[in-house]
C-alpha positions as YAML, in Angstrom:
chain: A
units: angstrom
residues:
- id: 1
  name: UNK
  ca: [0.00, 0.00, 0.00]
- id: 2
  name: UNK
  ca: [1.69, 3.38, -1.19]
- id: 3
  name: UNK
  ca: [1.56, 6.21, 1.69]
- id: 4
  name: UNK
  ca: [-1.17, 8.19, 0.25]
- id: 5
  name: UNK
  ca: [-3.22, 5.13, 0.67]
- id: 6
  name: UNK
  ca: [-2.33, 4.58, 3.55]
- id: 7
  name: UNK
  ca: [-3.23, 8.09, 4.57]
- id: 8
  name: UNK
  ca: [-6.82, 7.42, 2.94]
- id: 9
  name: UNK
  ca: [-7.15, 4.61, 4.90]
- id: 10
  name: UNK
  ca: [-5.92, 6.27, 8.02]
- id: 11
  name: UNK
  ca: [-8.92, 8.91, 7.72]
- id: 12
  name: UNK
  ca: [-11.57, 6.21, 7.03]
- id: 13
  name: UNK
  ca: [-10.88, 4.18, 10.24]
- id: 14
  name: UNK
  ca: [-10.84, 8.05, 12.05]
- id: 15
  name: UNK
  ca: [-13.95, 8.65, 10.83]
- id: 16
  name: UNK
  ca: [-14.90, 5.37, 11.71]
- id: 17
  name: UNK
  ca: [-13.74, 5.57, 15.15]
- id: 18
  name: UNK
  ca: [-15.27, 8.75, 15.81]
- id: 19
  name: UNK
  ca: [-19.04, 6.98, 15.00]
- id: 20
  name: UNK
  ca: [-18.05, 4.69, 17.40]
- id: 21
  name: UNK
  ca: [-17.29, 6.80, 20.11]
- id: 22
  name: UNK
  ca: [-18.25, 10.64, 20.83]
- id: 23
  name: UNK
  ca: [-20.01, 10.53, 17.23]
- id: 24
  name: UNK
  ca: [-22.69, 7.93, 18.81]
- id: 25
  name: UNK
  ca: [-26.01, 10.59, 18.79]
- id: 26
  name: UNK
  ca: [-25.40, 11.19, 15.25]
- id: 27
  name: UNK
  ca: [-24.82, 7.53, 13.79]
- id: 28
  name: UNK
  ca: [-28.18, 6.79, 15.55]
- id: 29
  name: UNK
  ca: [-29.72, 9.04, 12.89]
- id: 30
  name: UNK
  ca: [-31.24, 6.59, 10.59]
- id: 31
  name: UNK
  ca: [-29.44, 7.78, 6.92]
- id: 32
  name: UNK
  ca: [-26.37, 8.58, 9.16]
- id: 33
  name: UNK
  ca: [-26.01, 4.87, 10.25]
- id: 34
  name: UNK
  ca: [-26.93, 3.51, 6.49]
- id: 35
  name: UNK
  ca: [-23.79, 5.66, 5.69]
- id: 36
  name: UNK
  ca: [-21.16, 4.55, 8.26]
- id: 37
  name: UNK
  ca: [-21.66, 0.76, 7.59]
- id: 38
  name: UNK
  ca: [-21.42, 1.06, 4.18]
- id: 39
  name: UNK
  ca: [-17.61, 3.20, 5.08]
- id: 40
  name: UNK
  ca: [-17.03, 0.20, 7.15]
- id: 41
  name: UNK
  ca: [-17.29, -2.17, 4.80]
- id: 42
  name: UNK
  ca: [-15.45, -0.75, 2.36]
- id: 43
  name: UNK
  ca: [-12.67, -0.28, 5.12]
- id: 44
  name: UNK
  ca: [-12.50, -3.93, 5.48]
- id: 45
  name: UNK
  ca: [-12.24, -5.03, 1.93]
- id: 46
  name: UNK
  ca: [-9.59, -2.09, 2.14]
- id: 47
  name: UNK
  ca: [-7.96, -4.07, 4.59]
- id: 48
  name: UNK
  ca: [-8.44, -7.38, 3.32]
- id: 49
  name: UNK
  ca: [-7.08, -6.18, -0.24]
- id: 50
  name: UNK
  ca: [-3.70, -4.55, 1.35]
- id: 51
  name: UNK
  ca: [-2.87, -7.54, 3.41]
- id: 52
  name: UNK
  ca: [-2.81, -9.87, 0.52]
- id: 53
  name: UNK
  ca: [-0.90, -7.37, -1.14]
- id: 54
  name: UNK
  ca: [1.86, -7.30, 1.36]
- id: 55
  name: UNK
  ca: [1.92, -11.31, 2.08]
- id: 56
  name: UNK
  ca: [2.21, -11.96, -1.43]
- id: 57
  name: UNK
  ca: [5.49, -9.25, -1.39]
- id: 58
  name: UNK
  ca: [6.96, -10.17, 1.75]
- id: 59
  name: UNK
  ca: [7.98, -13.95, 0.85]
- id: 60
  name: UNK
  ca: [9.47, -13.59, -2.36]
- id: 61
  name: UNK
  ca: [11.45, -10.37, -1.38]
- id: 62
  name: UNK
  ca: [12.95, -12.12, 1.62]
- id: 63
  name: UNK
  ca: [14.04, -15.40, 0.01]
- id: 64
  name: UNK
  ca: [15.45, -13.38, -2.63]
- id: 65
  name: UNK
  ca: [17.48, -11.60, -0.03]
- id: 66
  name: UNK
  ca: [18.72, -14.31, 1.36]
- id: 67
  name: UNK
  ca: [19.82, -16.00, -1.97]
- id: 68
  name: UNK
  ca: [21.43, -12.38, -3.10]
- id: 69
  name: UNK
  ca: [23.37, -12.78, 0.10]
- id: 70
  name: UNK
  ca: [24.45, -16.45, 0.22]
- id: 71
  name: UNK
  ca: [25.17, -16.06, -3.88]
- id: 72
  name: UNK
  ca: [27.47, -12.78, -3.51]
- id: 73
  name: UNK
  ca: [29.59, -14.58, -0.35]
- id: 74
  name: UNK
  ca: [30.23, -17.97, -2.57]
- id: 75
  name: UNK
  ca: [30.65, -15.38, -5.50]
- id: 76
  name: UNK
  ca: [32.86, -13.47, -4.03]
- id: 77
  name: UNK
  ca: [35.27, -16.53, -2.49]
- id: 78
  name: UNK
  ca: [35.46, -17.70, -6.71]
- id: 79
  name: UNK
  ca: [36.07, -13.90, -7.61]
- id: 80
  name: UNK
  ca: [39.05, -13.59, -5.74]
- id: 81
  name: UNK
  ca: [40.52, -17.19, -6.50]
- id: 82
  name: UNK
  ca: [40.37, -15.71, -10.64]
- id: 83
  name: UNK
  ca: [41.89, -12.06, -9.81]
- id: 84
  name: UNK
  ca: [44.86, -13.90, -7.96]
- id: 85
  name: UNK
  ca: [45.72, -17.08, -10.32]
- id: 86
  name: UNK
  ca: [44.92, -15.38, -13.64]
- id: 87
  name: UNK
  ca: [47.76, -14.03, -16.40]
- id: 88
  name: UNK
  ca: [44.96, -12.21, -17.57]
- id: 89
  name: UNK
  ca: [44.76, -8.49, -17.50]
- id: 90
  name: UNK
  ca: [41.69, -7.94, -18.96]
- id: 91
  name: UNK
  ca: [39.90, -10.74, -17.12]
- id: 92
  name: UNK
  ca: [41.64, -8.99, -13.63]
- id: 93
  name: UNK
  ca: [40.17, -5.43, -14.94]
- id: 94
  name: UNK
  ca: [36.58, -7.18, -15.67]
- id: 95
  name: UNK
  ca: [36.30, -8.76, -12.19]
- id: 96
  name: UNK
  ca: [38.02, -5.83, -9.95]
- id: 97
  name: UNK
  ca: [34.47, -4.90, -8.30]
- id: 98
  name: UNK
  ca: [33.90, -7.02, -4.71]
- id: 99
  name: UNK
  ca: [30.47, -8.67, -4.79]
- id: 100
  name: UNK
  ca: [29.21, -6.57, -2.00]
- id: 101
  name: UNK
  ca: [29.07, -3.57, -4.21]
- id: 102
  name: UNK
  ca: [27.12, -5.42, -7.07]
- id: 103
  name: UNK
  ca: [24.83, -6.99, -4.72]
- id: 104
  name: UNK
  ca: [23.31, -3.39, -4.11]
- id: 105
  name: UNK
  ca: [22.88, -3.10, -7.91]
- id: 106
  name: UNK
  ca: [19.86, -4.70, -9.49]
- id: 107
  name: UNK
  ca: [19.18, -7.84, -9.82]
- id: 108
  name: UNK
  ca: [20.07, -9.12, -14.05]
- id: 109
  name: UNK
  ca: [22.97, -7.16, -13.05]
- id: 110
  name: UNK
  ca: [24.37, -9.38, -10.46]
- id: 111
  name: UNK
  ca: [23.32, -12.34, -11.71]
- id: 112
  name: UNK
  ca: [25.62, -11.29, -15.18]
- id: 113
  name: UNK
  ca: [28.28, -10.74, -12.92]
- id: 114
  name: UNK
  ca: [28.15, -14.21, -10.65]
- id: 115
  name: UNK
  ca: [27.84, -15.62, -14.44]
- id: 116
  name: UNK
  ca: [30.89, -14.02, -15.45]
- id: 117
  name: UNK
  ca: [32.88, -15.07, -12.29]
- id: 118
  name: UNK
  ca: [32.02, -18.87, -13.07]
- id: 119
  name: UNK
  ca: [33.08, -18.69, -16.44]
- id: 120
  name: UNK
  ca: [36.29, -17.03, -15.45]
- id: 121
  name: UNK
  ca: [36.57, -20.45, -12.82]
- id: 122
  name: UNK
  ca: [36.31, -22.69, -15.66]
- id: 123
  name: UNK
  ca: [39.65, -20.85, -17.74]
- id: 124
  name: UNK
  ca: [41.63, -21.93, -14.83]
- id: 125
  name: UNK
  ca: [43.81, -25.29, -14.10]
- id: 126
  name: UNK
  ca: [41.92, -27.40, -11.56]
- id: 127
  name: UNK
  ca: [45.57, -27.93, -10.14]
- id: 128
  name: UNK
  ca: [46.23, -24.43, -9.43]
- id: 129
  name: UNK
  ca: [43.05, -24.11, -8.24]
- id: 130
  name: UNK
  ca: [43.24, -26.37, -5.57]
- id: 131
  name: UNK
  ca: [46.59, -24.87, -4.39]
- id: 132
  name: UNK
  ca: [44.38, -21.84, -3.76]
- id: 133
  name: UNK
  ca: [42.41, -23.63, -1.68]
- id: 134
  name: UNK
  ca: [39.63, -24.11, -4.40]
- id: 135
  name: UNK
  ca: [36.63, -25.62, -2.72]
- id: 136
  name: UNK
  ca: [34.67, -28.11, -5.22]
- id: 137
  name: UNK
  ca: [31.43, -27.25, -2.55]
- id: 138
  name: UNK
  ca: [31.07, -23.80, -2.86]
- id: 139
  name: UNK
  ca: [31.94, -23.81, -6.69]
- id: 140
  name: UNK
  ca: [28.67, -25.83, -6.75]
- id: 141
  name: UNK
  ca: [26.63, -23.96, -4.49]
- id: 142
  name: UNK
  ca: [27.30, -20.62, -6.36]
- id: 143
  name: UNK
  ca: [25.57, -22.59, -9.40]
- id: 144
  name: UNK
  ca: [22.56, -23.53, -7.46]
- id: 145
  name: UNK
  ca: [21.87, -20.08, -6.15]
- id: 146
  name: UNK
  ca: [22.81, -18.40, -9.82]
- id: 147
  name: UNK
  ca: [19.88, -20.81, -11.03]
- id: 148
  name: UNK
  ca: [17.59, -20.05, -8.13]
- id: 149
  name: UNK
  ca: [18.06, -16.65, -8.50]
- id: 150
  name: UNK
  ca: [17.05, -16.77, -11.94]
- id: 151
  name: UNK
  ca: [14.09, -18.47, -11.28]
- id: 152
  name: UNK
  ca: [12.76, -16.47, -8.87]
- id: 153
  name: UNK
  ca: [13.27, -13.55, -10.61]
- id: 154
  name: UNK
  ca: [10.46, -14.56, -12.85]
- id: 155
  name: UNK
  ca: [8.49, -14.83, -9.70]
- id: 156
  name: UNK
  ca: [9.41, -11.06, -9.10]
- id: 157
  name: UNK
  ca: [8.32, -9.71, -12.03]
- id: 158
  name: UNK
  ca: [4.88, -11.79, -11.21]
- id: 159
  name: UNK
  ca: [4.75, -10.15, -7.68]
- id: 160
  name: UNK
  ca: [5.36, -6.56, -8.94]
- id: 161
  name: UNK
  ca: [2.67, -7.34, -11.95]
- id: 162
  name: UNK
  ca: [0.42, -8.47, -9.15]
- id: 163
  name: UNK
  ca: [1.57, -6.04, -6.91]
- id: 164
  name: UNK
  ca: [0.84, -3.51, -9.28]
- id: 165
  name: UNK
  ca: [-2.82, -4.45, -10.02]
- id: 166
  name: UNK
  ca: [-3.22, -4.53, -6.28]
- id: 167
  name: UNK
  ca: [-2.65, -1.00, -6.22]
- id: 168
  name: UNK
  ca: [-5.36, -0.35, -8.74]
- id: 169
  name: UNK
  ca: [-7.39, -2.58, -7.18]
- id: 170
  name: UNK
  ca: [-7.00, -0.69, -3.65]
- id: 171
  name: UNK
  ca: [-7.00, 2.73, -5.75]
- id: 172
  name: UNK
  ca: [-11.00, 1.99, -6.91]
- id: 173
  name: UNK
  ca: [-12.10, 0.65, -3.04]
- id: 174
  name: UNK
  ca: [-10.71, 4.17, -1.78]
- id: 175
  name: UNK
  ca: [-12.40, 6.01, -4.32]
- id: 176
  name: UNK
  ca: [-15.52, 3.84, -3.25]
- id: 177
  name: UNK
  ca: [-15.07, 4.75, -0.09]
- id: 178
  name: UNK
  ca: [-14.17, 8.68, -0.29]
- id: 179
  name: UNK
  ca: [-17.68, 8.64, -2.53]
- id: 180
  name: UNK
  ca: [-19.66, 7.29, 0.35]
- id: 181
  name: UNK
  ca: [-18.10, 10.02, 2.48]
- id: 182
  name: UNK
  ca: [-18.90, 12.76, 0.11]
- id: 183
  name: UNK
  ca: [-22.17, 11.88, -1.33]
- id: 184
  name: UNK
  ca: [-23.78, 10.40, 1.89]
- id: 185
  name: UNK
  ca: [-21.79, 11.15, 5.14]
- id: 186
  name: UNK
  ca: [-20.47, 14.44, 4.98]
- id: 187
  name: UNK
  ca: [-23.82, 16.44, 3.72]
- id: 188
  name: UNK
  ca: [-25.96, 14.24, 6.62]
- id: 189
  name: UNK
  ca: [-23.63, 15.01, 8.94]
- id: 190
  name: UNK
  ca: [-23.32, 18.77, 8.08]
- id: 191
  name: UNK
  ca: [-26.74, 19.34, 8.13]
- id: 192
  name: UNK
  ca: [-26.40, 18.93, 12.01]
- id: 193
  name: UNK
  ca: [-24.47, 21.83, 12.46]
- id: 194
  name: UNK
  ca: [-27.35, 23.80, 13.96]
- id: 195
  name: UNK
  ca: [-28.28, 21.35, 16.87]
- id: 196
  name: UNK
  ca: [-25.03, 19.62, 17.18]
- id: 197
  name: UNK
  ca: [-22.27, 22.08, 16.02]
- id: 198
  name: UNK
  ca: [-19.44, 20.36, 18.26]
- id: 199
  name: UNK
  ca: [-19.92, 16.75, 16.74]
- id: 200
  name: UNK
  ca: [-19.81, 18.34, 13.01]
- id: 201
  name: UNK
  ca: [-16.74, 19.69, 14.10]
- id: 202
  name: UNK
  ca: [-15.27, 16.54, 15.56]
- id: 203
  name: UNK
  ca: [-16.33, 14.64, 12.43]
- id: 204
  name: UNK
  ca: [-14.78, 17.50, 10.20]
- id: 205
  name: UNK
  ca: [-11.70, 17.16, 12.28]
- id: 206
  name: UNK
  ca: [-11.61, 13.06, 11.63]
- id: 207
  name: UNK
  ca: [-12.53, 13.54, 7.95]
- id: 208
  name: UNK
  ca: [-8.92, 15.80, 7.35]
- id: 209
  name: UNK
  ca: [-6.37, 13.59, 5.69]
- id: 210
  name: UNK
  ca: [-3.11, 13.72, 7.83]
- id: 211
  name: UNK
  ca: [-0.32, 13.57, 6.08]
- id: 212
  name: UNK
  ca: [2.83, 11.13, 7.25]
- id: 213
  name: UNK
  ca: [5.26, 11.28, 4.67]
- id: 214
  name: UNK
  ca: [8.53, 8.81, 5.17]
- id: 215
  name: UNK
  ca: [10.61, 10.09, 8.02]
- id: 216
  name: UNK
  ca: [8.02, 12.79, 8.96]
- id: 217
  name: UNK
  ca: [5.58, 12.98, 11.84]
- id: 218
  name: UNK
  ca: [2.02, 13.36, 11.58]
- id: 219
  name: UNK
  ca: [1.12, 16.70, 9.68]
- id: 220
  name: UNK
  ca: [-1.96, 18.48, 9.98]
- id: 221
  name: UNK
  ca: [-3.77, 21.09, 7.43]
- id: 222
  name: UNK
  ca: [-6.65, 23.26, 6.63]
- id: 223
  name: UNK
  ca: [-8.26, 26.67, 6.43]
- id: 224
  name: UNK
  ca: [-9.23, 29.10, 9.30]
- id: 225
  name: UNK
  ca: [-11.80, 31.41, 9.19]
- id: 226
  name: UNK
  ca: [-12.24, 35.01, 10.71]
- id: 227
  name: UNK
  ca: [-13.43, 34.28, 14.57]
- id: 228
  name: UNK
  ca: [-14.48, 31.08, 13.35]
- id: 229
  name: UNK
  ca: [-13.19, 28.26, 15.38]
- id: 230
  name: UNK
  ca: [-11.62, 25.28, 13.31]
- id: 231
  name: UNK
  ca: [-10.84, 21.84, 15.26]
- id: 232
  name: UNK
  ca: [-7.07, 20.96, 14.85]
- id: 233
  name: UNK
  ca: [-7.48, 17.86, 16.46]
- id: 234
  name: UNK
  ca: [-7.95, 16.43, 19.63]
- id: 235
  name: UNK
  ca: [-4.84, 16.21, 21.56]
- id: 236
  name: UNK
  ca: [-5.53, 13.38, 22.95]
- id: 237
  name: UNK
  ca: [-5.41, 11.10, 19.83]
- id: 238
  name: UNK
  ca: [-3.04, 13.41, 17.30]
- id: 239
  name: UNK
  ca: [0.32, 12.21, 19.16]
- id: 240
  name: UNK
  ca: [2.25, 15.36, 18.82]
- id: 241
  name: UNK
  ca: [3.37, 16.22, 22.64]
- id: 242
  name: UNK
  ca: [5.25, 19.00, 21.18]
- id: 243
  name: UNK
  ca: [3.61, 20.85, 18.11]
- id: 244
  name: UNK
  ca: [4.63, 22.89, 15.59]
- id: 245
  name: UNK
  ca: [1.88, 26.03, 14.88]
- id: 246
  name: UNK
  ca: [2.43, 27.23, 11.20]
- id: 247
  name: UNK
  ca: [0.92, 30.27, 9.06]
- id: 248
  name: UNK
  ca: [1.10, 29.67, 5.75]
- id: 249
  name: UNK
  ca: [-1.69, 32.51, 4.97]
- id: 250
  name: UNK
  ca: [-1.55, 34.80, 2.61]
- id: 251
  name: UNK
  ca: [0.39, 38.60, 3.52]
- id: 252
  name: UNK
  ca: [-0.79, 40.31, 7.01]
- id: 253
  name: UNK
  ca: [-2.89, 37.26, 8.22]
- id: 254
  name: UNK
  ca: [-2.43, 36.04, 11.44]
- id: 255
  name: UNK
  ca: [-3.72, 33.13, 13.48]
- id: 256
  name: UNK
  ca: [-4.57, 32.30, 16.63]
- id: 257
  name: UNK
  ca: [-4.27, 28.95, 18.00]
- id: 258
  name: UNK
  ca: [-5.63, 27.75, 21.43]
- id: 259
  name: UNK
  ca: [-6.84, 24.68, 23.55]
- id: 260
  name: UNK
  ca: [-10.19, 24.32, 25.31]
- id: 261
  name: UNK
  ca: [-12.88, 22.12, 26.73]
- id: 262
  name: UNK
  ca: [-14.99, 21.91, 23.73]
- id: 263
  name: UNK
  ca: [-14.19, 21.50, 20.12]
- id: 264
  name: UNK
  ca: [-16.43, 24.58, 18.76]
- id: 265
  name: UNK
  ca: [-15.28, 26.95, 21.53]
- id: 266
  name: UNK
  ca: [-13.97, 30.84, 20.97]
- id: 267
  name: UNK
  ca: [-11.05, 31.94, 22.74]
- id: 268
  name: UNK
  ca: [-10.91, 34.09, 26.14]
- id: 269
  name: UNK
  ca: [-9.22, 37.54, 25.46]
- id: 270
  name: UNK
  ca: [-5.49, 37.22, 24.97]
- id: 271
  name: UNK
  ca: [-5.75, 33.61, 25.30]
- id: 272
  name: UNK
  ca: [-3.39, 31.35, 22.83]
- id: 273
  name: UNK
  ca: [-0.44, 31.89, 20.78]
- id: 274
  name: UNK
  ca: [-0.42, 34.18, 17.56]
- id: 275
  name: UNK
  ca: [1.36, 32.75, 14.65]
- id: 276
  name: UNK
  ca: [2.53, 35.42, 11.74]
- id: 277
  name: UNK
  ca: [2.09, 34.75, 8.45]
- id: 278
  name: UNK
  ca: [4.91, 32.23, 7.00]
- id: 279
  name: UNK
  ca: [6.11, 31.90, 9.95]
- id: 280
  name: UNK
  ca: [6.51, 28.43, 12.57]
- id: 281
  name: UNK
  ca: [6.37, 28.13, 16.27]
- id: 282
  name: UNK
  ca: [7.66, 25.09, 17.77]
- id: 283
  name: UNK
  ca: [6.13, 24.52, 21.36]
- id: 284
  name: UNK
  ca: [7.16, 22.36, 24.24]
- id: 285
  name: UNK
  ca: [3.89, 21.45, 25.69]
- id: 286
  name: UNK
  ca: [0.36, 22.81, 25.55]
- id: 287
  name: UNK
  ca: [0.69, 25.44, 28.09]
- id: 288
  name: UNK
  ca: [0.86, 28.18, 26.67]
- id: 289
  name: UNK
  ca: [-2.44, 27.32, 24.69]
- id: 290
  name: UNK
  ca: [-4.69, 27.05, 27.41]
- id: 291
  name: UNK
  ca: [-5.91, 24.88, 30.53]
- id: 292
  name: UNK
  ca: [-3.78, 21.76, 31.29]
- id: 293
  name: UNK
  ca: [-6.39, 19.68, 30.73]
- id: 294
  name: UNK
  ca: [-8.29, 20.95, 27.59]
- id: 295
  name: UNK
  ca: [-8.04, 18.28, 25.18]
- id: 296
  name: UNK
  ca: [-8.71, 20.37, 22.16]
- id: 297
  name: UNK
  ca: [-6.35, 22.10, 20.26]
- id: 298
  name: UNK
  ca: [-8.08, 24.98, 17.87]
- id: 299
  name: UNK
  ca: [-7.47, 28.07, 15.57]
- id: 300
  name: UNK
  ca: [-8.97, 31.06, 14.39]
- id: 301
  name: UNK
  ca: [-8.18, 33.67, 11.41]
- id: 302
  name: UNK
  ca: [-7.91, 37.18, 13.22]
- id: 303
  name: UNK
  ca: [-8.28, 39.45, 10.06]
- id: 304
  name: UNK
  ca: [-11.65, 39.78, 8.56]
- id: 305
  name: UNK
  ca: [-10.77, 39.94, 4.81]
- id: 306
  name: UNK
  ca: [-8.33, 36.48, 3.43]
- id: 307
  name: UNK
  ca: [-8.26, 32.79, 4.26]
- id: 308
  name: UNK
  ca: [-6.29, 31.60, 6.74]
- id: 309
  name: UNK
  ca: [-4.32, 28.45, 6.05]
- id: 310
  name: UNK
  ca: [-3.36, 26.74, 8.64]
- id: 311
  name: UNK
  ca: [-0.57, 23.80, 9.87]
- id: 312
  name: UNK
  ca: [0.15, 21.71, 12.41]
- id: 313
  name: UNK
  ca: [3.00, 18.95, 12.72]
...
């Protein structure tokens, strides 16, 4: 599963989640609940669909591994043998790159070059060979693992085919699912706003894809509105003890970001931190954003006129 998948699946099981738990009153509206169990079983075919993916991967990559591995140590043994008994300069010249550089190389690759080194075996006298030190065993275990190697190479190309439609495959259940959120979900749910304006803003917060890139924590994005609070996230479930606040609004636009009680709440005078535009404040904690023991973290746009964009990582 590729990471923007992942992502996608990440916010379905959020949403999910959020049904389950503080969104309760509104999946027991009728149209609401039709909605959520047909999320949920997309999810699971989601699922389903990504773990065959990655079983069928996983085998074939490690075996290969392991026969790379075993292949470039015998390989190498028979490489050196040639470079030190052979008159031959251009044969010396051919095989002057160790094995454990060409094993990182791709795969045809290194299986030319194990090729090459057994050929160069075979233009040497078996009596000099076994003044080396010439072992008969690993000569013949280098062959095995050249021809299991190419074998399961074939298998590779399989998986990657396979892995490949997999990802299509995955790419039209997401799309199923993201068109059960928009058609269905997300209209029902915002047509609460009126008598339940905090769960429409826990939802929206659940329904925000959050991005996590390799080697990058949890990022979270969005627009801010003038004295209009938007849910960040609840702290409680974001994992990020120690956030970054970003602006990335337009000129002159500043935000405010804050904690509090409720997830639709304004803040008290003076209360937060104020982030300039294109600008980043890392914090240490949550103190300076309100009680201890708020558990949501918000923003607001404080000029009337723009769109404030907001970030959070």
């Amino acid at each position: 599963m590729k990471t923007y998948q992942q992502n996608q699946l990440t916010m379905f099981q959020s949403v999910l989640r959020f049904f389950a738990e503080a969104g309760a009153p509104l999946a027991a509206i009728k149209r609401i609940n039709v909605g959520r169990l047909q999320l949920a079983e997309v999810v699971d075919r989601i699922g389903a669909a990504a773990q065959a993916q990655d079983h069928g991967t996983t085998g074939i990559t490690e075996e290969r591994k392991a026969l790379k591995a075993a292949a470039a140590q015998r390989g190498e043994v028979m490489r050196l043998l040639v470079v030190a008994l052979t008159d031959d300069a251009a044969l010396r010249g051919e095989l002057k790159q160790p094995l454990s550089k060409k094993g990182l190389g791709k795969d045809a690759e290194l299986l030319a070059y194990l090729r090459r080194v057994l050929a160069a075996v075979a233009t040497l006298g078996p009596e000099e060979l076994v003044e080396a030190g010439y072992d008969a065993q690993v000569h013949a275990g280098l062959q095995a693992d050249i021809q299991r190697l190419a074998e399961t190479q074939g298998a590779a190309r399989q998986v990657t085919t396979g892995t490949s439609s997999a990802t299509d495959a995955l790419e039209g259940l997401i799309d199923e699912a993201t068109a059960v959120l928009t058609e269905q979900l997300d209209p029902l749910v915002a047509a609460q706003r009126l008598t339940r304006p905090e769960l429409v803003a826990q939802y929206e917060a659940a329904r925000r894809i959050v991005k996590t890139a390799a080697r990058r924590t949890a990022e979270y994005r969005g627009v801010a509105q003038f004295r209009k609070p938007t849910l960040v996230y609840d702290r409680r479930e974001a994992g990020l003890p120690q956030p970054t606040l970003g602006n990335r609004s337009g000129k002159g636009l500043t935000l405010r970001y804050y904690t509090a009680m409720t997830s639709t709440a304004a803040p008290a005078p003076g209360q937060g931190v104020v982030v300039k535009h294109k600008t980043d404040q890392q914090l240490a904690d949550y103190s300076k954003l309100g009680a201890e023991d708020a558990p949501y973290l918000l923003v607001v746009l404080e000029q009337v006129d723009g769109e404030g964009r907001w970030v959070v990582r």
